[in-house]
C-alpha positions in Angstrom: 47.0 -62.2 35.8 45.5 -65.9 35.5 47.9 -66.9 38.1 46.6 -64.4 40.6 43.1 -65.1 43.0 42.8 -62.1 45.2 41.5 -59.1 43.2 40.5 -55.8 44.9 38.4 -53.0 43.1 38.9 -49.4 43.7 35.9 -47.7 42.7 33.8 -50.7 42.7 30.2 -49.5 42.5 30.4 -48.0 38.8 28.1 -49.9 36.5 31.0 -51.3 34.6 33.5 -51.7 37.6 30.8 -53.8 39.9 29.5 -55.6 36.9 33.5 -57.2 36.2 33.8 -57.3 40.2 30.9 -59.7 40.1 31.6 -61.7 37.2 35.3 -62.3 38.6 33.7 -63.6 41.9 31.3 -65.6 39.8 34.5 -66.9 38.4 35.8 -68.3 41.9 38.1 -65.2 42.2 38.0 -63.6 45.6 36.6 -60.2 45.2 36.9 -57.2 47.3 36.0 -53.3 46.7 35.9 -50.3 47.8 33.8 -46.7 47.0 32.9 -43.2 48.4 29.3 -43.9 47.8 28.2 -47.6 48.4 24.5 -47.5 48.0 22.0 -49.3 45.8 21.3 -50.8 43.7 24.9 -51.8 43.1 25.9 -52.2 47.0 22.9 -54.7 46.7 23.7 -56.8 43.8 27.7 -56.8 44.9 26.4 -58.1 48.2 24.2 -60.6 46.8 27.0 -62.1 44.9 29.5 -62.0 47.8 31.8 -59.4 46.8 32.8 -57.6 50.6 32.4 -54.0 49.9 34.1 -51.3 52.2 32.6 -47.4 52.1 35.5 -45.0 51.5 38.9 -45.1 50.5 41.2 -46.2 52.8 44.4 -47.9 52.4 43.7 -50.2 55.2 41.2 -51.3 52.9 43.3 -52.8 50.4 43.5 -56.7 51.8 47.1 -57.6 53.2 46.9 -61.0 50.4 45.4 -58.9 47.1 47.4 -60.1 44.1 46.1 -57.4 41.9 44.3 -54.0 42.4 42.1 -52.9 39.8 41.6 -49.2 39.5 38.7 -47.8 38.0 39.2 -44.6 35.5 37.3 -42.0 37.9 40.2 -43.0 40.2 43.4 -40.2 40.8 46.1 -39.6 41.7 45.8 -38.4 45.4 43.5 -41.6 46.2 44.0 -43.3 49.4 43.9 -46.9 47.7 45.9 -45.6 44.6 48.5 -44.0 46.7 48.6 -47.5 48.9 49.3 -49.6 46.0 51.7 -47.6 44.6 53.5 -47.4 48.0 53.7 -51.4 48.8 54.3 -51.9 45.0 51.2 -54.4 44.1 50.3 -55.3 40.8 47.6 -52.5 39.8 45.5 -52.7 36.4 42.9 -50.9 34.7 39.4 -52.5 34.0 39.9 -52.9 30.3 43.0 -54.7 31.3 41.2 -57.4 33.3 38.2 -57.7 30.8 40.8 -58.2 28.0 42.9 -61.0 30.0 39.6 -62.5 31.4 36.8 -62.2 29.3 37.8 -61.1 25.7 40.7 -63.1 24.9 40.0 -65.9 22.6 36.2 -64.6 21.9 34.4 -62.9 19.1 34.2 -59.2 20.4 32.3 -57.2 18.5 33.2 -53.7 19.2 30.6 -50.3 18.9 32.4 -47.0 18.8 31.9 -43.6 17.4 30.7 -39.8 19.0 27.0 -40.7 18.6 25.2 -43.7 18.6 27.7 -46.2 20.4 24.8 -47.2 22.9 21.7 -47.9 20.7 23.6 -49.9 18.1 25.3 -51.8 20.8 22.2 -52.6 22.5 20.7 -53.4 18.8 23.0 -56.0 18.2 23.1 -57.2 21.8 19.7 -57.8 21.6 19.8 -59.5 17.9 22.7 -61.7 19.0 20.5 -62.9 22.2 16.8 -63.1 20.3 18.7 -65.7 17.5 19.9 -67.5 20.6 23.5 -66.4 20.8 24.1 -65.7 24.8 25.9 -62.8 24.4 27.8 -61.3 27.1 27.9 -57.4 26.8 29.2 -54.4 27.8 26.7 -51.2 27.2 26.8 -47.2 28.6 23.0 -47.3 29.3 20.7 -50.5 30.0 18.8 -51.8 27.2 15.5 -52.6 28.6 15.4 -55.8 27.0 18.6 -57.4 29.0 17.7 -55.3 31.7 21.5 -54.6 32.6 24.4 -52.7 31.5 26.8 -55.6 31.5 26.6 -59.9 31.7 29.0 -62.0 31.0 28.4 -65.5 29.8 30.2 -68.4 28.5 29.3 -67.8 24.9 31.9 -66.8 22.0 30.0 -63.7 21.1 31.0 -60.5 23.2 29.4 -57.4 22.4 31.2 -53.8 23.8 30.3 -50.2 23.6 33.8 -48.9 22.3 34.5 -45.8 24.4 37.1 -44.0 23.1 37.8 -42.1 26.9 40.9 -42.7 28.3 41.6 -46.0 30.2 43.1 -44.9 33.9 45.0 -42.2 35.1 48.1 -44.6 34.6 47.0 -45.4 31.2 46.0 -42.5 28.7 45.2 -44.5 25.7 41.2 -45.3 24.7 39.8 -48.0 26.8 38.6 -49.9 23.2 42.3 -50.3 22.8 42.2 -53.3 25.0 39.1 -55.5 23.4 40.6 -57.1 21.1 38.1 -56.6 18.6 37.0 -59.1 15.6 34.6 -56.8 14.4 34.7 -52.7 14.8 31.9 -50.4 13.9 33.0 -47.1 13.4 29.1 -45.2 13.5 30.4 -41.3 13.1 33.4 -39.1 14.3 33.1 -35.8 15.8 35.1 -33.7 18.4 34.0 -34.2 22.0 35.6 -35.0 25.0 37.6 -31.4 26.0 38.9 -32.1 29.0 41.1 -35.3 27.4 41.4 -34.6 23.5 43.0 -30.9 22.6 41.7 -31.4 18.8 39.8 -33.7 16.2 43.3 -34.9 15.0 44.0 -36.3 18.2 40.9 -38.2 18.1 41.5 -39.4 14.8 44.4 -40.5 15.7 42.8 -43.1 18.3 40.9 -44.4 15.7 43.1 -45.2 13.6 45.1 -46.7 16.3 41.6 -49.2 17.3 41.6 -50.1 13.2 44.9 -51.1 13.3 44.1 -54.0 15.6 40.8 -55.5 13.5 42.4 -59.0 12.4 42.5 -60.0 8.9 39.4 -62.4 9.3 37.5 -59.5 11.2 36.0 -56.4 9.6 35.7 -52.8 10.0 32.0 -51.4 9.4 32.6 -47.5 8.6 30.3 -44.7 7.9 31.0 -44.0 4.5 28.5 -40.9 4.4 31.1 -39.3 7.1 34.3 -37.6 5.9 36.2 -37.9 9.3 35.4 -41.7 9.3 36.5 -42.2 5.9 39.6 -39.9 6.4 40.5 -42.5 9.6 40.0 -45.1 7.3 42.3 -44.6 4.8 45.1 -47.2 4.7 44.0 -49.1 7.3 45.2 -52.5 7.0 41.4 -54.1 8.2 38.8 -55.4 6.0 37.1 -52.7 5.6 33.1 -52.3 4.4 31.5 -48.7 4.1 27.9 -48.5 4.9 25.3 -45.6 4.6 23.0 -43.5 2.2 25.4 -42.4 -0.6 26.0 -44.4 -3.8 29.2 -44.6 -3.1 29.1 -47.2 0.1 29.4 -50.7 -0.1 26.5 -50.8 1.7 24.1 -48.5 1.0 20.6 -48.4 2.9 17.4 -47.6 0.5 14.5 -47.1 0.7 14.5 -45.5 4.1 10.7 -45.3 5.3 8.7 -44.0 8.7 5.6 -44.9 9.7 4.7 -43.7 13.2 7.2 -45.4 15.8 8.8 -47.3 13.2 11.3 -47.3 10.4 12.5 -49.4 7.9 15.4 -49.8 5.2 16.9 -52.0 2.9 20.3 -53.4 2.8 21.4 -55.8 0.0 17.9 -56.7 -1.1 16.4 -57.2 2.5 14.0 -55.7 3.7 14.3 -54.9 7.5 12.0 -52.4 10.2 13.3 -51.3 13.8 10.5 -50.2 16.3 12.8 -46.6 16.9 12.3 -43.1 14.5 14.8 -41.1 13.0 17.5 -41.3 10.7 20.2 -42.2 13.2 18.5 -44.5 14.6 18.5 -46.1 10.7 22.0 -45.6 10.5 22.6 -47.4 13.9 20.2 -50.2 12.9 21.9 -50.8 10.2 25.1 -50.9 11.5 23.9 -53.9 13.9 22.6 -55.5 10.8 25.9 -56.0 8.7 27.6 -56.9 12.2 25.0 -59.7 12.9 25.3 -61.0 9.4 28.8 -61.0 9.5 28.8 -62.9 12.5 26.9 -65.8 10.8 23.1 -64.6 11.5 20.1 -65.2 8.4 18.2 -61.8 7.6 15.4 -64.1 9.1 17.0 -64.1 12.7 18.1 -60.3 12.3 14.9 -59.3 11.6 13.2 -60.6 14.5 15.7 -59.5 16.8 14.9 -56.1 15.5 11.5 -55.9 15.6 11.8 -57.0 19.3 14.1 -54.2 20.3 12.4 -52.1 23.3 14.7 -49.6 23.4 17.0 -48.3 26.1 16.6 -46.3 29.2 17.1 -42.2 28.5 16.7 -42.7 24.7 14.0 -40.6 24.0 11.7 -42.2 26.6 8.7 -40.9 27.7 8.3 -40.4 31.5 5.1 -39.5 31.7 2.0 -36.5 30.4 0.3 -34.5 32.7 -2.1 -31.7 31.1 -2.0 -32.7 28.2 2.3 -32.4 27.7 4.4 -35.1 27.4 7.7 -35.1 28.9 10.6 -36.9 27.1 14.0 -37.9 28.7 17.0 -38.3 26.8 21.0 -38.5 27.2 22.1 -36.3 24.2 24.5 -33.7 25.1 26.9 -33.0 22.5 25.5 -30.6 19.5 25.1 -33.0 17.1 22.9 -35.3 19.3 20.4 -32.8 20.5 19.3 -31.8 16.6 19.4 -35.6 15.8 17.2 -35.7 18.9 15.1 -33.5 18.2 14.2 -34.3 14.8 13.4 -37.9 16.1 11.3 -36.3 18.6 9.1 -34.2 16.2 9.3 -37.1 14.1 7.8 -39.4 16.4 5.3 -37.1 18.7 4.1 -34.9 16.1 4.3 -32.1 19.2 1.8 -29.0 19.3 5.6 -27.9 20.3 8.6 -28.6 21.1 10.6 -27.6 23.9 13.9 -28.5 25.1 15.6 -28.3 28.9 19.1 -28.5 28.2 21.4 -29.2 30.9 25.7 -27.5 29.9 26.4 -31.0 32.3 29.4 -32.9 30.1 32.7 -31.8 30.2 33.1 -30.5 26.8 29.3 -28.6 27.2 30.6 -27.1 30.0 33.1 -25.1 28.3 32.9 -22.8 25.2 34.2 -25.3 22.8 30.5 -26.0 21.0 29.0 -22.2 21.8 27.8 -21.9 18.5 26.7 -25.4 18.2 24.6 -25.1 20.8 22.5 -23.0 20.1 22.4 -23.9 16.5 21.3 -26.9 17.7 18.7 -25.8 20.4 17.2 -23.4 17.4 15.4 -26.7 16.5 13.2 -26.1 19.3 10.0 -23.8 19.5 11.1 -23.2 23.0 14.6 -23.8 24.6 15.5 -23.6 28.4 19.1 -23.5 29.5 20.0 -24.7 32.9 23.3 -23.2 34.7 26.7 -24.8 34.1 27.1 -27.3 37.2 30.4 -27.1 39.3 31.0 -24.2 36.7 34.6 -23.8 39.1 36.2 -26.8 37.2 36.3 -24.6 34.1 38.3 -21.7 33.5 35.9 -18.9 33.2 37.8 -18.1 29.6 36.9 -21.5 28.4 33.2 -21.6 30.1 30.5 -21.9 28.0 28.3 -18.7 28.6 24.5 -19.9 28.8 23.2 -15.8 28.7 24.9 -15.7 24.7 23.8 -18.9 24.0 20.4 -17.8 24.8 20.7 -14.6 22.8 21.8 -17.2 19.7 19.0 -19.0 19.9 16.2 -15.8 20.0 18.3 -14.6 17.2 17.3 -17.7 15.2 13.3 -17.5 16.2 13.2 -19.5 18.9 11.9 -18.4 22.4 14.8 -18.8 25.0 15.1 -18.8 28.6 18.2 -19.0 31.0 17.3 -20.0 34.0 19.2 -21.2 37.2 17.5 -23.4 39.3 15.2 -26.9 38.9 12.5 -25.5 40.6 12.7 -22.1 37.9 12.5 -24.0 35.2 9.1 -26.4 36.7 7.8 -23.2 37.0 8.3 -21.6 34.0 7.1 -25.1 31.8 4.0 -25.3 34.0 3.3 -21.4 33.4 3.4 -21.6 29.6 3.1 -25.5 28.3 -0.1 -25.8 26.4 -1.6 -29.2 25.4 -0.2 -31.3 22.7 3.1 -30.0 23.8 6.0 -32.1 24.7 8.9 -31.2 26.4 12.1 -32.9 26.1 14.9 -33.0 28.9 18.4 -33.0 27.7 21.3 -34.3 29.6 23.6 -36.9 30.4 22.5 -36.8 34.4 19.9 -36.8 37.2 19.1 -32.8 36.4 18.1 -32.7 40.3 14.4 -35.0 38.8 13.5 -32.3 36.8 11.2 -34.9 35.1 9.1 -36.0 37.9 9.3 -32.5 39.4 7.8 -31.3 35.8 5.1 -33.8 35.7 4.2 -33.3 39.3 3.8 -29.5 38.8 1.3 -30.2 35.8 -0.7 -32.6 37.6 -1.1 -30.5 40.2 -2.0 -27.3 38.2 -4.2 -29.4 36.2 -6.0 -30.3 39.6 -6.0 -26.9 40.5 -7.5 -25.4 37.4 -10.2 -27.6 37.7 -11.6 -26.9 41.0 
């Protein structure tokens, strides 16, 4: 691909797809793209940095000169631009494919994967890397607020990558981390998820295993040691490998885990070290980013400011507001395992009167029957749990759907009060009817929920209003 200077993105207004479009133009590549929905902020930023943009897919909009069309992973078969360069024969690629060849090869890529925590721990050690005065670039699902941005890339050695483990393209079925040509792999937890690509855990293992049999001899593997799957994809790996967690048995083990309000703090190999974040995960991801910055070359010194100046990121149990005396709480966790860890972070840190969660069935594994007992195992850790309808409930079998009405019926079986309800505007209503001050109400889901948050605050202002006239 280095020989080639006209690149074309299908799909070019995805975080991760405009960020690369950008960087290549930045590059002295000329850039085009294409997307159904061109609107900001991305339109904006890919107009600012001159990358032409054309709404829709069209196969005239594939340039008569493009060397090489880069198709983004929401991209099928059936696509207008797909279809076109299959048809004239061009050179098509993934977007792991041109991050590999253009900005991985040759640098020190540090690469964050697991089913839970791939985000924050990225975003930790983004952050450290760039307090001790590293440059990172980075590739993250969310936006840390301290970079202010999903992705950057710079000119310095250090590359930092959330490692998702969802396929590449529709041409290309392996796991996107495949292709980063990682130095350094943290392997944080590993679970089932992802339904509609992976038919079992074993299958998922197997991917791992595959990513750990590409750490080089001079990188390292950082594995949860307190989790069996983990270990089990582990074994026989030919990478350096170093265990870290809570048991004995690691070969890191973090003690002396303490909370104090907001904060929490561990040790790990006789150094002390705090992260303004509560919950045991979030330990477990901070610690994580701590053998992976030391690794890299970093002093405890420089790791421990870089922690205490982490802000967070954006949906990770972030208050949006309190009206009436309830706080509402916006987070992504979706997958069972993510709302209790949520939860108990949330209790942790808020101390609530109660707790309520608004859980939305939005990802495709929640949206089928897979985790129907999770669930609401998992809700149970609320005082009061609202389940929102199954959206676009036709792209699941109605055999393999989850079915919200049991999984309320699980819930009130385990003490908790339970509601399923339909609509945005149903559940406003019902919050606003019962929340009582000192409550906080968290909002679970890995989308917009139709701005159930802004809608729920805007309800208890006004009722607060209201009750005091």
């Amino acid at each position: 691909m280095s020989e080639k200077k006209n690149f074309h993105f299908v799909g070019v207004c995805g975080t991760a797809m405009g960020s690369v479009a950008a960087a290549m133009k930045a590059k002295g590549y000329r850039v085009t793209g294409s997307d159904q929905n061109v609107y900001p902020p991305m339109s904006t930023f890919l107009e600012q940095q001159g990358v032409e943009i054309s709404s829709g897919f069209k196969a005239e909009h594939l340039p008569e000169d493009a060397d090489v069309i880069v198709i983004g992973n929401a991209i099928s078969r059936g696509n207008e631009e797909a279809e076109a360069a299959l048809d004239r024969k061009l050179l098509y690629v993934s977007l792991p494919e041109v991050l590999k060849e253009h900005f991985l090869r040759g640098k020190r890529n540090f690469v964050v994967s697991g089913t839970h925590g791939k985000t924050t721990t990225t975003s930790i050690l983004t952050w450290i890397f760039e307090s001790a005065g590293k440059n990172p670039s980075h590739m993250i699902g969310g936006i840390p607020r301290n970079m202010g941005q999903g992705a950057r890339f710079t000119d310095s050695d250090f590359v930092v990558l959330e490692g998702d483990e969802y396929d590449t393209a529709f041409f290309d079925k392996r796991s996107k981390f495949l292709h980063y040509l990682p130095e350094v792999v943290v392997v944080n937890n590993i679970e089932f998820d992802h339904a509609d690509i992976y038919n079992s855990l074993d299958e998922i293992k197997l991917t791992f295993r595959r990513l750990l049999n590409i750490v080089p001899r001079n990188g390292m593997a950082f594995v949860n040691g307190d989790c069996p799957n983990s270990l089990d994809v582990a074994q026989g790996a030919p990478a350096p490998m170093t265990t870290v967690g809570l048991a004995d048995s690691c070969d890191i083990q973090i003690k002396d885990v303490a909370y104090e309000g907001v904060t929490s703090s561990f040790t790990l190999e006789g150094e002390r070290y705090s992260i303004p974040m509560s919950g045991e995960f979030n330990v477990r991801n901070a610690a994580m980013a701590v053998c992976s910055a030391l690794f890299a070359g970093l002093t405890p010194d420089e790791v421990r400011v870089g922690l205490l100046g982490f802000e967070g990121i954006a949906r990770r149990q972030e208050l949006r507001g309190e009206a009436r005396g309830v706080k509402v709480v916006d987070d992504f966790a979706h997958h069972p395992t993510a709302i209790q860890q949520a939860a108990d972070a949330i209790r942790q840190k808020y101390d609530p009167k109660r707790l309520w969660v608004i859980f939305e069935p939005r990802s495709n594994t929640t949206r089928r029957n897979v985790f129907q007992n999770e669930l609401a195992d998992a809700l149970s850790r609320a005082d009061l749990a609202i389940v929102a309808a199954v959206p676009n409930p036709e792209k699941v079998a109605e055999s393999d759907r989850l079915s919200p009405e049991k999984l309320i019926a699980d819930i009130e079986a385990q003490g908790t009060h339970g509601w399923f309800l339909h609509t945005v505007d149903e559940i406003v209503a019902k919050v606003t009817e019962l929340a009582e001050e000192g409550d906080v109400v968290a909002v679970l889901s890995n989308g917009g929920f139709g701005g159930v948050h802004d809608k729920l605050l805007a309800s208890l202002e006004a009722s607060a209003k209201q009750g005091a006239l």
